[in-house]
C-alpha positions in Angstrom: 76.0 -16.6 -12.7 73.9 -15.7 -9.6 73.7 -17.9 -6.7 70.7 -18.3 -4.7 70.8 -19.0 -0.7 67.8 -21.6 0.4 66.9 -22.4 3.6 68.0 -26.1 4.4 65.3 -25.9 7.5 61.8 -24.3 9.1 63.5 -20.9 11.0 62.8 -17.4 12.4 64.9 -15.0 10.8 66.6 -13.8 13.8 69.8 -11.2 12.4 70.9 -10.0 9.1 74.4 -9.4 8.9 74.9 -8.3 5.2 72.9 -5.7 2.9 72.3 -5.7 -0.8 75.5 -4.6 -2.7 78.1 -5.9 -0.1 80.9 -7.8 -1.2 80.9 -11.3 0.9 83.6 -14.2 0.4 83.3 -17.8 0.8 81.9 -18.9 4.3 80.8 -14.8 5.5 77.7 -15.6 7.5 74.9 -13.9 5.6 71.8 -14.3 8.1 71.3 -15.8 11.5 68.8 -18.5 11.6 67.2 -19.4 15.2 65.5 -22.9 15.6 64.3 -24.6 18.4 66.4 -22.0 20.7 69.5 -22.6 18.1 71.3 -19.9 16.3 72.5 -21.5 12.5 74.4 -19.4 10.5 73.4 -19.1 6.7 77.1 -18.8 5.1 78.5 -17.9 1.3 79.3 -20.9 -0.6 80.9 -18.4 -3.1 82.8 -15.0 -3.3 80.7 -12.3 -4.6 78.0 -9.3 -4.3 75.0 -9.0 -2.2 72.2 -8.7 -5.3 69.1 -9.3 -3.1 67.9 -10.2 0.5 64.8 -11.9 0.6 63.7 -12.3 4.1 63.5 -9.5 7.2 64.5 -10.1 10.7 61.5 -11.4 12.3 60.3 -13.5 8.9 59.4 -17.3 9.3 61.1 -19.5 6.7 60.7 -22.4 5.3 62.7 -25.5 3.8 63.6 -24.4 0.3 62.5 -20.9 0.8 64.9 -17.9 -0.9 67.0 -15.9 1.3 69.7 -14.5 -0.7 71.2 -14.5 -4.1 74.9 -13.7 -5.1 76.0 -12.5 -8.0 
């Protein structure tokens, strides 16, 4: 079953550290969120494949909003 990555916060996209089809464990930062001059890391909360990115470096996200899903 896939797994979908939210954002927990209003952020600027700031790095993407994984692409579609790589193979990410539990807690492998995904995306670097930057808030209010803050860098949050978006992590895996399960082992598995990259299946989509939603966002870009540079995008605006908001609470709720899609930013990866595992498979």
């Amino acid at each position: 079953m896939a797994e979908e990555i939210r954002a927990e916060m209003v952020a600027n996209v700031w790095k993407i550290v994984v692409s579609t089809g790589d193979a990410v464990s539990e807690g492998d930062t995904l995306v670097i969120l930057e808030s209010m001059k803050m860098e949050i890391p978006v992590v895996a909360e399960s082992d598995g494949v990259i299946e989509r990115l939603a966002v870009n470096e540079g995008d605006v996200v908001q609470d709720g909003d899609l930013i990866a899903v595992i498979g």
